[in-house]
N, CA, C and O atoms as a Tripos MOL2 file, in Angstrom:
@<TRIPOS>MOLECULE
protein
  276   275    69     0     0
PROTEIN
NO_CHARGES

@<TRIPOS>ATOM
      1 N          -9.6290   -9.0400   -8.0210 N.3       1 UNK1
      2 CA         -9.3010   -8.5030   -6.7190 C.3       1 UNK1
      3 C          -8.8590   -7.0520   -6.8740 C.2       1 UNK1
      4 O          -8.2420   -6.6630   -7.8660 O.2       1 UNK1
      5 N          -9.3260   -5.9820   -5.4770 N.am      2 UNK2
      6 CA         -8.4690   -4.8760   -6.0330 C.3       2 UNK2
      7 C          -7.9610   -4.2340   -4.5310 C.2       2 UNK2
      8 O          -8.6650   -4.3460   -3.5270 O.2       2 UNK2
      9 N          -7.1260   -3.8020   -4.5270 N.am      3 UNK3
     10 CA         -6.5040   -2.8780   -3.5850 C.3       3 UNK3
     11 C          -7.4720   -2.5080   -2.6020 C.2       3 UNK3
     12 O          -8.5590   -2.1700   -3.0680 O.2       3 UNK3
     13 N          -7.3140   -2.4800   -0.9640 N.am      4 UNK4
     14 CA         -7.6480   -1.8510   -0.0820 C.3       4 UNK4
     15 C          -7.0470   -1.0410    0.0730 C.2       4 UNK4
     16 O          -5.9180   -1.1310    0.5560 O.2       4 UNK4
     17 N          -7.6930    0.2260   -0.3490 N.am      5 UNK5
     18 CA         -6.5940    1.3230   -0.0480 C.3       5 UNK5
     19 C          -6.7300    2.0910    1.2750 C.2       5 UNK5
     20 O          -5.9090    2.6710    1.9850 O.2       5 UNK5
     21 N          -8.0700    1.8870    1.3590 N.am      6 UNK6
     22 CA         -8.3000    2.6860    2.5490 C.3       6 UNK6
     23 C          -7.9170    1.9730    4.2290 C.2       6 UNK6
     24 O          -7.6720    2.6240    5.2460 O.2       6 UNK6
     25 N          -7.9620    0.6500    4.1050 N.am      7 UNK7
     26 CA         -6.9950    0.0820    4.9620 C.3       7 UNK7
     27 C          -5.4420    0.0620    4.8230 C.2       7 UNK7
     28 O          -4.7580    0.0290    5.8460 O.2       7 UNK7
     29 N          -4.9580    0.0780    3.7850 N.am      8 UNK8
     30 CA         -3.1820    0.3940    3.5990 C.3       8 UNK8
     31 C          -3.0930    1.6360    4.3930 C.2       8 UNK8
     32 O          -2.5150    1.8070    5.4660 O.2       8 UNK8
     33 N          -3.7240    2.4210    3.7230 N.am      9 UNK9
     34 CA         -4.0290    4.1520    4.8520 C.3       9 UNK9
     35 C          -3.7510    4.0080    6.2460 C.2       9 UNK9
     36 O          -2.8240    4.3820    6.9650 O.2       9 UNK9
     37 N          -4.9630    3.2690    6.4580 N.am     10 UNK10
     38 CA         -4.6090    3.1010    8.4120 C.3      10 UNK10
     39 C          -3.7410    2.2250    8.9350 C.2      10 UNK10
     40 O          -3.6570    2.0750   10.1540 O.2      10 UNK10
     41 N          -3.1360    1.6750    8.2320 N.am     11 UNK11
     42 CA         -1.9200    0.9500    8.8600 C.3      11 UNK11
     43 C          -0.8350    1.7680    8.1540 C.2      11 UNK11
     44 O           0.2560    1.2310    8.3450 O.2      11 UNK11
     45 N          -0.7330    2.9900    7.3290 N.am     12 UNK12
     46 CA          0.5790    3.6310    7.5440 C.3      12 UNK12
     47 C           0.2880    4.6230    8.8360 C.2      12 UNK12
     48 O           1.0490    5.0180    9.7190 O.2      12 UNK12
     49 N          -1.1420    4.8700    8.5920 N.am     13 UNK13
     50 CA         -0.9060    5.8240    9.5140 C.3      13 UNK13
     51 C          -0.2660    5.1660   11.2920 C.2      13 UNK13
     52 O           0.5980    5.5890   12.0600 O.2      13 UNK13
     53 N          -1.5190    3.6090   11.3570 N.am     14 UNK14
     54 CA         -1.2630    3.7270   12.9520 C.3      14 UNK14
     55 C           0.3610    2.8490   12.9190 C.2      14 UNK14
     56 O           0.3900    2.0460   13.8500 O.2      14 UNK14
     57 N           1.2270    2.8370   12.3610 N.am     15 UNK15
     58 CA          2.5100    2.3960   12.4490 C.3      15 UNK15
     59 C           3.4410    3.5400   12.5850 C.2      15 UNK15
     60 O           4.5680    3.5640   13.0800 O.2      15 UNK15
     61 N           2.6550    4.5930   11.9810 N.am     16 UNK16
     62 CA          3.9160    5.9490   11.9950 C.3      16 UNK16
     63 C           4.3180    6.5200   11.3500 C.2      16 UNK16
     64 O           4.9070    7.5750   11.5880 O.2      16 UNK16
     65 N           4.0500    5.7770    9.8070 N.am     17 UNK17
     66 CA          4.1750    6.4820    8.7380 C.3      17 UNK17
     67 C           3.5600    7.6560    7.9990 C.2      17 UNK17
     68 O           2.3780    7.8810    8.2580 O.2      17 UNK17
     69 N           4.2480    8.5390    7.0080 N.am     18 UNK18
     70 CA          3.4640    9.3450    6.4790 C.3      18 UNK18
     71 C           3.5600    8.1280    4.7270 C.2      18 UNK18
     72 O           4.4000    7.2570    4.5010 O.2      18 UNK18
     73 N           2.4440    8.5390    3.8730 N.am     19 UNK19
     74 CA          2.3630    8.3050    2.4230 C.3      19 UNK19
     75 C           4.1130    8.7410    1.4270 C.2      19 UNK19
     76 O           4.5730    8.2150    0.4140 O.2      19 UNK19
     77 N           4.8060   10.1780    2.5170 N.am     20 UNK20
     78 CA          6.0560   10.2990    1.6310 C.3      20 UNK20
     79 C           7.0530    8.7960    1.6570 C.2      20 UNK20
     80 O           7.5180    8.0350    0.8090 O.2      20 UNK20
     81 N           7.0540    8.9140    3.3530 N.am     21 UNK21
     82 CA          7.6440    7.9610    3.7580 C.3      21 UNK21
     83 C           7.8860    6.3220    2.3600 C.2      21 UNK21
     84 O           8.9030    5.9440    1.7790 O.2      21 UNK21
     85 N           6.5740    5.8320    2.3140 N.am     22 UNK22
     86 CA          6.6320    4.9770    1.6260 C.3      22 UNK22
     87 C           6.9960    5.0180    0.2480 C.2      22 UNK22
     88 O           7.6520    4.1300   -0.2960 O.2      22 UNK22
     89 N           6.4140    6.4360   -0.5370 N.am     23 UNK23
     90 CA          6.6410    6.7890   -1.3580 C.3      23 UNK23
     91 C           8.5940    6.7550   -1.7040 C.2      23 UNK23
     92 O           9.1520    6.3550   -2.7260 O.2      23 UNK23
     93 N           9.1730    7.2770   -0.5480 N.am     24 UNK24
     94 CA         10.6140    7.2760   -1.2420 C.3      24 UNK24
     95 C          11.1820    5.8180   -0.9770 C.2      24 UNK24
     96 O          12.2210    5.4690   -1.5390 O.2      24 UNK24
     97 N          10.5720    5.0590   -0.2130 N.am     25 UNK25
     98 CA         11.2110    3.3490   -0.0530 C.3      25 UNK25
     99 C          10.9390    2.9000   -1.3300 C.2      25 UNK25
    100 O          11.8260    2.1200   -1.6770 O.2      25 UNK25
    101 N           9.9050    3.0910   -2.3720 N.am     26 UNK26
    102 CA          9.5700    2.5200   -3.7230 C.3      26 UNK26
    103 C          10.0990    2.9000   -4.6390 C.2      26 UNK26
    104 O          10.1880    2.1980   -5.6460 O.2      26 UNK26
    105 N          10.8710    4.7520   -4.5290 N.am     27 UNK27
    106 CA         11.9270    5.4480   -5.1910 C.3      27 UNK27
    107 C          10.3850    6.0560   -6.3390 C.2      27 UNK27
    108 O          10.5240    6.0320   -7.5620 O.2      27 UNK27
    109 N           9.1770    6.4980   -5.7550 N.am     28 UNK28
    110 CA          8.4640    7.1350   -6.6730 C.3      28 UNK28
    111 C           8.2460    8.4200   -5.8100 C.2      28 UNK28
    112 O           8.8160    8.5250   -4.7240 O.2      28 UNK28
    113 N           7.3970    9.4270   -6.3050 N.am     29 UNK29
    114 CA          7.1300   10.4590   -5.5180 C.3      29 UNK29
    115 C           5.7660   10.2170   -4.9510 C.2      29 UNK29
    116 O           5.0170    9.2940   -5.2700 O.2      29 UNK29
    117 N           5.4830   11.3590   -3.8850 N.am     30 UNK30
    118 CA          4.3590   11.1160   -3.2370 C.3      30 UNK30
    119 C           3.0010   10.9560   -3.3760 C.2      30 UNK30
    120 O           2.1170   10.3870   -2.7360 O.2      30 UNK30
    121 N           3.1190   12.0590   -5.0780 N.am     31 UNK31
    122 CA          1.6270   12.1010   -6.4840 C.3      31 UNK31
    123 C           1.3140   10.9320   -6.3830 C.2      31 UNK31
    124 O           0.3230   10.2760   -6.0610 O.2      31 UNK31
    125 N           2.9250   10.6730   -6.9080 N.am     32 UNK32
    126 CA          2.6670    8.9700   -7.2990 C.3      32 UNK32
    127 C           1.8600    7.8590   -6.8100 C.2      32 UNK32
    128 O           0.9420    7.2130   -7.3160 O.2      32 UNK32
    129 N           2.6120    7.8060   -5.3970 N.am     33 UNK33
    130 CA          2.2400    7.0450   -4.7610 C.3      33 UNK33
    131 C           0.5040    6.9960   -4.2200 C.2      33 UNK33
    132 O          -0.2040    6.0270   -3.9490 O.2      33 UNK33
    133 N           0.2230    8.4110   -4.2070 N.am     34 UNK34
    134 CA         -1.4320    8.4020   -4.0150 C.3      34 UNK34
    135 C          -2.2270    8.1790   -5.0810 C.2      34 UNK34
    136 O          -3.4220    8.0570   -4.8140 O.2      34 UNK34
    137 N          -1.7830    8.0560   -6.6600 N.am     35 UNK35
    138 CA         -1.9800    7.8600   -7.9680 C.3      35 UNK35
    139 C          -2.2590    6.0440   -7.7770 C.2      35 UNK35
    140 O          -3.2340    5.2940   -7.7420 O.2      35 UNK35
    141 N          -1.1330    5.9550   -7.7090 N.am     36 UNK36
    142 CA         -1.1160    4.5610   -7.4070 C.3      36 UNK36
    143 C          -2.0160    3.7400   -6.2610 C.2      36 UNK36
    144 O          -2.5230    2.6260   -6.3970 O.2      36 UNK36
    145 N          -2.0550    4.4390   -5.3290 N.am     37 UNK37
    146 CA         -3.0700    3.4860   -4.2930 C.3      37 UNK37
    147 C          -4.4630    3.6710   -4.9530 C.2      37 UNK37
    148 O          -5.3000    2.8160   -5.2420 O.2      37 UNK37
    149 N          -4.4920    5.3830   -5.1570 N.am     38 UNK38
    150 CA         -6.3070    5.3060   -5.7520 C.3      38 UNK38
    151 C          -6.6890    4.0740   -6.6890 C.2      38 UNK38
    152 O          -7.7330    3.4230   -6.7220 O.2      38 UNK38
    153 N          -5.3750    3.9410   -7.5320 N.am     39 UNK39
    154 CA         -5.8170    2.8260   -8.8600 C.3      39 UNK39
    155 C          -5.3020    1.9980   -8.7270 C.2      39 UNK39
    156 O          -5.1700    1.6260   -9.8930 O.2      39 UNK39
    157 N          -4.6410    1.0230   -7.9100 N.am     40 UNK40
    158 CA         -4.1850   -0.0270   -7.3490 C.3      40 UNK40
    159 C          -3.1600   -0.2880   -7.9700 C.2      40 UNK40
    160 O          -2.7960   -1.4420   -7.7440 O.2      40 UNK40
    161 N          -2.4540    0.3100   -8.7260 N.am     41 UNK41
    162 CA         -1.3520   -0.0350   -9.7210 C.3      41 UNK41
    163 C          -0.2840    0.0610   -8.9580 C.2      41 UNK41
    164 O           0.1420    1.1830   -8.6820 O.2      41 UNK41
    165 N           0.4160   -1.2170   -8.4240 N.am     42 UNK42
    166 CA          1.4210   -1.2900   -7.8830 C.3      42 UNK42
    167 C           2.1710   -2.8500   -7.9420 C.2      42 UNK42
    168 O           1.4660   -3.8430   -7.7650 O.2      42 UNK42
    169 N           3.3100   -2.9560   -8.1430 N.am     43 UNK43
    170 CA          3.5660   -4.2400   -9.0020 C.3      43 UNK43
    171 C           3.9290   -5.0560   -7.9090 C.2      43 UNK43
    172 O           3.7570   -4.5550   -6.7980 O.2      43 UNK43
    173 N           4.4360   -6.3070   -7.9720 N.am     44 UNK44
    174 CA          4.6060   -7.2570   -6.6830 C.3      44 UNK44
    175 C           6.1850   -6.8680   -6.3090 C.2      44 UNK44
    176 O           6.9530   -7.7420   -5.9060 O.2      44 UNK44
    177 N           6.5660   -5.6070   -6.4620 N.am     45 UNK45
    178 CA          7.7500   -5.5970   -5.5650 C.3      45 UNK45
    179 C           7.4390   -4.4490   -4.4670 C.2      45 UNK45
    180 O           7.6350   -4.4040   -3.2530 O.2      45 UNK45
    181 N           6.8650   -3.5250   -5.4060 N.am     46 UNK46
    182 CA          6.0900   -2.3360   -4.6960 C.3      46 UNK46
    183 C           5.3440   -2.9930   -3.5160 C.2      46 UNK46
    184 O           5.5710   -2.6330   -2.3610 O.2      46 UNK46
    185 N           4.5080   -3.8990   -3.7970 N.am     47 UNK47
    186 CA          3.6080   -4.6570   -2.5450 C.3      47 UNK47
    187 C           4.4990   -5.4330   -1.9480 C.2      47 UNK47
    188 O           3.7250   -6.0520   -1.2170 O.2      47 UNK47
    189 N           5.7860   -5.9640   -1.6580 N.am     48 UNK48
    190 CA          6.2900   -6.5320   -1.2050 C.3      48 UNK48
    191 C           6.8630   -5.3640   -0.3420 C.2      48 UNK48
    192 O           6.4280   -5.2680    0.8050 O.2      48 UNK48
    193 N           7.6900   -4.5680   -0.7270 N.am     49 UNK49
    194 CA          8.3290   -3.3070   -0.2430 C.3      49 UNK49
    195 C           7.4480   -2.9300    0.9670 C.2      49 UNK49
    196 O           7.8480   -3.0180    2.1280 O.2      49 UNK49
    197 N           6.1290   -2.4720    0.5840 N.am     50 UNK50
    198 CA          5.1120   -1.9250    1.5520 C.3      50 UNK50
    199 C           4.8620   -2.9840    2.6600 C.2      50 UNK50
    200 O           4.7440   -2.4620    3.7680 O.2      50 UNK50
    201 N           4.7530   -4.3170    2.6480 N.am     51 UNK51
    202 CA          4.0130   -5.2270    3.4120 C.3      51 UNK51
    203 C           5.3000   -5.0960    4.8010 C.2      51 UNK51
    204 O           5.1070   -4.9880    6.0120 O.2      51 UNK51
    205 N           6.7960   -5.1700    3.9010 N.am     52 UNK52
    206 CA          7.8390   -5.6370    4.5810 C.3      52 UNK52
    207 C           7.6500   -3.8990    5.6890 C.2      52 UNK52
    208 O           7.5510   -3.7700    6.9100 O.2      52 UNK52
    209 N           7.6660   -2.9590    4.6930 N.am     53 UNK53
    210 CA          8.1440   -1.8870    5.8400 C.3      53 UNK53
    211 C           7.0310   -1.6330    7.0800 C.2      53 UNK53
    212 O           7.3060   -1.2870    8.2290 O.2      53 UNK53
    213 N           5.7530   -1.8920    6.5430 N.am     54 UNK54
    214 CA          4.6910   -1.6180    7.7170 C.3      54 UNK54
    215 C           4.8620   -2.8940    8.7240 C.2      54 UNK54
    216 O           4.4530   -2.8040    9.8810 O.2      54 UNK54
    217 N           5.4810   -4.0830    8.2420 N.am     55 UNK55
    218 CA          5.7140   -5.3510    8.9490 C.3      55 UNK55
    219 C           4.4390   -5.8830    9.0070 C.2      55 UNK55
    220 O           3.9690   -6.0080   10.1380 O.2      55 UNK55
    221 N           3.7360   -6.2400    8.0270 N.am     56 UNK56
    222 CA          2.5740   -6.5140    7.8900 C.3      56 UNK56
    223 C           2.4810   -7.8730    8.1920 C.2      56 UNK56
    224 O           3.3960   -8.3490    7.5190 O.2      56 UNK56
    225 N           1.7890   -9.0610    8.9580 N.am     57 UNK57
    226 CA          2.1000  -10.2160    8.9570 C.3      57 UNK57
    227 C           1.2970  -10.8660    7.7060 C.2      57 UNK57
    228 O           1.8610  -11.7100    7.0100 O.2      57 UNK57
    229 N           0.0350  -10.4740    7.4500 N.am     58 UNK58
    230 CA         -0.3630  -11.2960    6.3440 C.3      58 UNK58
    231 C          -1.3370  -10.3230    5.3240 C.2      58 UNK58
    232 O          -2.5560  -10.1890    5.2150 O.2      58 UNK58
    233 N          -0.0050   -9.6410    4.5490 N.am     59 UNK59
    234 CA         -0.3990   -8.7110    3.4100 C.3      59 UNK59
    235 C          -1.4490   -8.9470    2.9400 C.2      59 UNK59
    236 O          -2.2220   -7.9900    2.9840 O.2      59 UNK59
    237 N          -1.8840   -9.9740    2.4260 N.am     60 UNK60
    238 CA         -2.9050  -10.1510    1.2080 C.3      60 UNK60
    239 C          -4.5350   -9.7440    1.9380 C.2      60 UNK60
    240 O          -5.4930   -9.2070    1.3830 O.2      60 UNK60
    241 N          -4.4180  -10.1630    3.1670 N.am     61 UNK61
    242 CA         -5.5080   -9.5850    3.4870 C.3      61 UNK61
    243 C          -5.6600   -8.2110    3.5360 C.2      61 UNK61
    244 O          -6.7650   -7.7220    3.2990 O.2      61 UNK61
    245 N          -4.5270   -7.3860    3.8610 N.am     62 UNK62
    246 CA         -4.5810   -5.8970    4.1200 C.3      62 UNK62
    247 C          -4.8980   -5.1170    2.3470 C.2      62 UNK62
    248 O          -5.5250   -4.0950    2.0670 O.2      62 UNK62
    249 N          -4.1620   -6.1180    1.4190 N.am     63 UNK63
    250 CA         -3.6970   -5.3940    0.0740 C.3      63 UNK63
    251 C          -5.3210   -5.8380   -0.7670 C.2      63 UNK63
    252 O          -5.8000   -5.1150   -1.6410 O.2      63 UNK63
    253 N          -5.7220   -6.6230   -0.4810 N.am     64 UNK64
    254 CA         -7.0230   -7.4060   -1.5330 C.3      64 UNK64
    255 C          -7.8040   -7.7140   -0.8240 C.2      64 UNK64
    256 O          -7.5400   -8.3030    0.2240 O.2      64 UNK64
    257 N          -9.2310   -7.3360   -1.2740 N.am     65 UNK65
    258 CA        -10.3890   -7.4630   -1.2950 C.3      65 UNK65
    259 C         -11.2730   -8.2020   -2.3980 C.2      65 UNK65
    260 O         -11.7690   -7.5240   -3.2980 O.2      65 UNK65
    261 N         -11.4830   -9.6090   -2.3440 N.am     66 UNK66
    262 CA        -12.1550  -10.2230   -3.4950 C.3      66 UNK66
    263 C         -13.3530   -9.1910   -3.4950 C.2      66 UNK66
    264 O         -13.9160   -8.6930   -2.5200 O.2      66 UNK66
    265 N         -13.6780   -8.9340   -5.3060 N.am     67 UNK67
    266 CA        -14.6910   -8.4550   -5.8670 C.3      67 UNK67
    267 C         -15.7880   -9.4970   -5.6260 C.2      67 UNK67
    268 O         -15.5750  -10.6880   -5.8510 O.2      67 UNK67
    269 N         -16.9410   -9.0520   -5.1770 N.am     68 UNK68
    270 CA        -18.2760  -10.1060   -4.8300 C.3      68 UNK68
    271 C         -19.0700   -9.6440   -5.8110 C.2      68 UNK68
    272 O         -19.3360   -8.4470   -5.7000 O.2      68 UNK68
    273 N         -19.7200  -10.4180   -7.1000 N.am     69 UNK69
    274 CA        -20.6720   -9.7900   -7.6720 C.3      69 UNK69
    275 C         -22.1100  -10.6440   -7.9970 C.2      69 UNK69
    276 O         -23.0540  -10.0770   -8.5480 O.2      69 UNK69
@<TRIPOS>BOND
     1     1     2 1
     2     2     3 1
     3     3     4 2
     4     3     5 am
     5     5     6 1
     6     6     7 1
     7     7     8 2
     8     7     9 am
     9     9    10 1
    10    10    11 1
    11    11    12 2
    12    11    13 am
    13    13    14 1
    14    14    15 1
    15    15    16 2
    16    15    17 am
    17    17    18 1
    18    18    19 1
    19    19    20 2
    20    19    21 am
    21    21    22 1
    22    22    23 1
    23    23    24 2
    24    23    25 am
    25    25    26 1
    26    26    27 1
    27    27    28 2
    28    27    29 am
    29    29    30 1
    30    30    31 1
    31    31    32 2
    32    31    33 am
    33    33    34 1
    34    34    35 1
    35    35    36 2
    36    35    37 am
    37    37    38 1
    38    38    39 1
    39    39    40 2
    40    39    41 am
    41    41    42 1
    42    42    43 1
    43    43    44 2
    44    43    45 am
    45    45    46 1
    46    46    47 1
    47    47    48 2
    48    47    49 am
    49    49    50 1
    50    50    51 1
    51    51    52 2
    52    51    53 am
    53    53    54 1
    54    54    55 1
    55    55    56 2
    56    55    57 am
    57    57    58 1
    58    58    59 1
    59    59    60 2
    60    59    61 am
    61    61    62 1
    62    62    63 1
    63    63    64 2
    64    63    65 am
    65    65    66 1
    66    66    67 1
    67    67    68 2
    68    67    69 am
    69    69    70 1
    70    70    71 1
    71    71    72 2
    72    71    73 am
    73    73    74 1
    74    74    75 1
    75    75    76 2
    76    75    77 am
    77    77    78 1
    78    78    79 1
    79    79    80 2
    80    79    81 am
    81    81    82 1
    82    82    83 1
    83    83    84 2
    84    83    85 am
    85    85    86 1
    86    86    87 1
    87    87    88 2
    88    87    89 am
    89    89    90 1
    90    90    91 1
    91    91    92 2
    92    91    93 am
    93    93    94 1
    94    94    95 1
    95    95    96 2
    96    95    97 am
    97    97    98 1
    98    98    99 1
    99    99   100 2
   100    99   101 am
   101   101   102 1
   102   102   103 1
   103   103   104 2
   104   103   105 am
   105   105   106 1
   106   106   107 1
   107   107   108 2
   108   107   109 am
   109   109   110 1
   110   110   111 1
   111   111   112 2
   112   111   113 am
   113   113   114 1
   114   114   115 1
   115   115   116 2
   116   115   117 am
   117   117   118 1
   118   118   119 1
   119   119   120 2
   120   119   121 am
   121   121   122 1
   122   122   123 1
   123   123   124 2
   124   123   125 am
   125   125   126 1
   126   126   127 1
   127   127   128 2
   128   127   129 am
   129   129   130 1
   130   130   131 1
   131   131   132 2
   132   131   133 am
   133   133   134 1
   134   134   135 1
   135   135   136 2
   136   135   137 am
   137   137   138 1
   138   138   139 1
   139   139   140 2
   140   139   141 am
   141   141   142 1
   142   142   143 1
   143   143   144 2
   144   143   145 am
   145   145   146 1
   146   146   147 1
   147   147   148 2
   148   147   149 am
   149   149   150 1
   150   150   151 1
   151   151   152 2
   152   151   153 am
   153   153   154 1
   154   154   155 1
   155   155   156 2
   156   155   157 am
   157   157   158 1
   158   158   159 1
   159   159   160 2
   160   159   161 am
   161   161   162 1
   162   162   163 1
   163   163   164 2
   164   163   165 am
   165   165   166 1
   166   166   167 1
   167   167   168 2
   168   167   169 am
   169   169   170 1
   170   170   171 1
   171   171   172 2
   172   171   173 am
   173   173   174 1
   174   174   175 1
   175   175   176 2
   176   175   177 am
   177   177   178 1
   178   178   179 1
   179   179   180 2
   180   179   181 am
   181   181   182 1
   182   182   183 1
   183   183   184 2
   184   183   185 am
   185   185   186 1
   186   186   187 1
   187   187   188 2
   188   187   189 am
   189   189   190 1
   190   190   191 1
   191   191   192 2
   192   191   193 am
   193   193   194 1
   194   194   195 1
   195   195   196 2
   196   195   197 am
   197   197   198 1
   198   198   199 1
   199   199   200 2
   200   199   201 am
   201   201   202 1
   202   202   203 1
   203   203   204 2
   204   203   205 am
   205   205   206 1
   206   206   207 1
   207   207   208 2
   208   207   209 am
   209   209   210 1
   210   210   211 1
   211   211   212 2
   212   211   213 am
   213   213   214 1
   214   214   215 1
   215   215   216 2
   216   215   217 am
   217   217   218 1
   218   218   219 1
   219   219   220 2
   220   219   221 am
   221   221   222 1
   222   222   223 1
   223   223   224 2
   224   223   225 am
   225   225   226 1
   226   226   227 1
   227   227   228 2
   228   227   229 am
   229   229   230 1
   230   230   231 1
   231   231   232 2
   232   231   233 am
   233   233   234 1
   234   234   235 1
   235   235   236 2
   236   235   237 am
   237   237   238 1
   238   238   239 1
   239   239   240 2
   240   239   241 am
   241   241   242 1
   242   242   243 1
   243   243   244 2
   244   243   245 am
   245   245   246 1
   246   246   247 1
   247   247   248 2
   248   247   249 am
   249   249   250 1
   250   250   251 1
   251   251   252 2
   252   251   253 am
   253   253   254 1
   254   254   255 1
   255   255   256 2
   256   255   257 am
   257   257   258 1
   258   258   259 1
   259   259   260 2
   260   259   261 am
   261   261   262 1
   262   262   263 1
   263   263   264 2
   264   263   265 am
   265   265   266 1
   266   266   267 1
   267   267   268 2
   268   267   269 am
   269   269   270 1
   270   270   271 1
   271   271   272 2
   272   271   273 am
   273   273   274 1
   274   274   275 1
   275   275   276 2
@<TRIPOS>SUBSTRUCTURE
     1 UNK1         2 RESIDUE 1 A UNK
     2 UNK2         6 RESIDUE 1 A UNK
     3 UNK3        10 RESIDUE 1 A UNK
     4 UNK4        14 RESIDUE 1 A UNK
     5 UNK5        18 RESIDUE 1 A UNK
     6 UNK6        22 RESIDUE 1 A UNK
     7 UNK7        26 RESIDUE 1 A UNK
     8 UNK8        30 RESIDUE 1 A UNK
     9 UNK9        34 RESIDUE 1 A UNK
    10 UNK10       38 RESIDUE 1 A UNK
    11 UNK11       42 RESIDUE 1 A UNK
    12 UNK12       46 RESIDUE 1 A UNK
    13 UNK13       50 RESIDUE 1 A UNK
    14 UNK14       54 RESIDUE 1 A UNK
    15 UNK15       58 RESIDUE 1 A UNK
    16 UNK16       62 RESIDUE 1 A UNK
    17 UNK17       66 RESIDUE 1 A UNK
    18 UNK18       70 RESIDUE 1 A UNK
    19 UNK19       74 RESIDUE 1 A UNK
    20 UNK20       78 RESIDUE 1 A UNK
    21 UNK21       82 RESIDUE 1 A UNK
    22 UNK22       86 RESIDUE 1 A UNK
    23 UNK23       90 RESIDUE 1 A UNK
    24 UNK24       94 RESIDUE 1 A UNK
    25 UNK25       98 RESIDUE 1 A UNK
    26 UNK26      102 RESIDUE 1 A UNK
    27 UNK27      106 RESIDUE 1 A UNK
    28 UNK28      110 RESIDUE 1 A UNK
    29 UNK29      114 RESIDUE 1 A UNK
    30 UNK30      118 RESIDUE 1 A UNK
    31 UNK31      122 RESIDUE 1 A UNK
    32 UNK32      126 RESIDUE 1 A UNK
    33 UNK33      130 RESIDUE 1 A UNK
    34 UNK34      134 RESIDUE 1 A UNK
    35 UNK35      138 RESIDUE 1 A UNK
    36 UNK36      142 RESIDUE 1 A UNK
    37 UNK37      146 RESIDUE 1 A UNK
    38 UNK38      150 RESIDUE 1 A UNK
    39 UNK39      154 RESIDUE 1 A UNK
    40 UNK40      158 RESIDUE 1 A UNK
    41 UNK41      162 RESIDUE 1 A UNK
    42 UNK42      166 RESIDUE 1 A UNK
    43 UNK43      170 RESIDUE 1 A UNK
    44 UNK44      174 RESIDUE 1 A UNK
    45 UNK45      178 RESIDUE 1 A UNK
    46 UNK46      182 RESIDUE 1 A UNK
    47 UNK47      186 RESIDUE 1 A UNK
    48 UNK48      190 RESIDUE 1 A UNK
    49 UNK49      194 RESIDUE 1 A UNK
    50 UNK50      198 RESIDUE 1 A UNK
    51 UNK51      202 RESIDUE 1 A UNK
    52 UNK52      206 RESIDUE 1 A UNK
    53 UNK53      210 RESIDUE 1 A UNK
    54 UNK54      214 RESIDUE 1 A UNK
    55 UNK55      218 RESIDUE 1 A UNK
    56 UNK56      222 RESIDUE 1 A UNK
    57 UNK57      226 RESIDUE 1 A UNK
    58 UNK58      230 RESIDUE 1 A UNK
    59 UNK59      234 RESIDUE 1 A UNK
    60 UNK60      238 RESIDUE 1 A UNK
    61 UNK61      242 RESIDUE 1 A UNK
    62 UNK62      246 RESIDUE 1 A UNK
    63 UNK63      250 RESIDUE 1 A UNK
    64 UNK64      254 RESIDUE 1 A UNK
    65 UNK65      258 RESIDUE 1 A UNK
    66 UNK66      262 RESIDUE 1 A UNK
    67 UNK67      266 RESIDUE 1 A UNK
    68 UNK68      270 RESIDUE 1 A UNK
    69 UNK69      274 RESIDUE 1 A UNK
């Protein structure tokens, strides 16, 4: 499975957020945090953190995309 990043995107954006925003709730910087979405590297607290602040009701769909091959 790997990261939707480009949907995490539009739900910070249409909630209100900017990328800093989230970036300082995880206590990383903002590089970071776009480092991290490009390469999905974000651990299950980080994804917990994010799901809770956008109020996501059912993360896993927003965060993962099964690989189809």
């Amino acid at each position: 499975m790997k990261i939707q990043a480009d949907r995490i995107r539009g739900e910070i954006v249409a909630r209100g957020f900017k990328q800093k925003d989230l970036a300082k709730a995880l206590g990383i910087t903002a590089h970071a945090f776009q480092y991290r979405l490009k390469t999905g590297r974000f651990n299950s607290d980080q994804l917990y953190t994010i799901a809770k602040m956008l109020k996501l009701e059912n993360p896993w769909q927003i965060f993962f995309a099964e690989d189809i091959t």
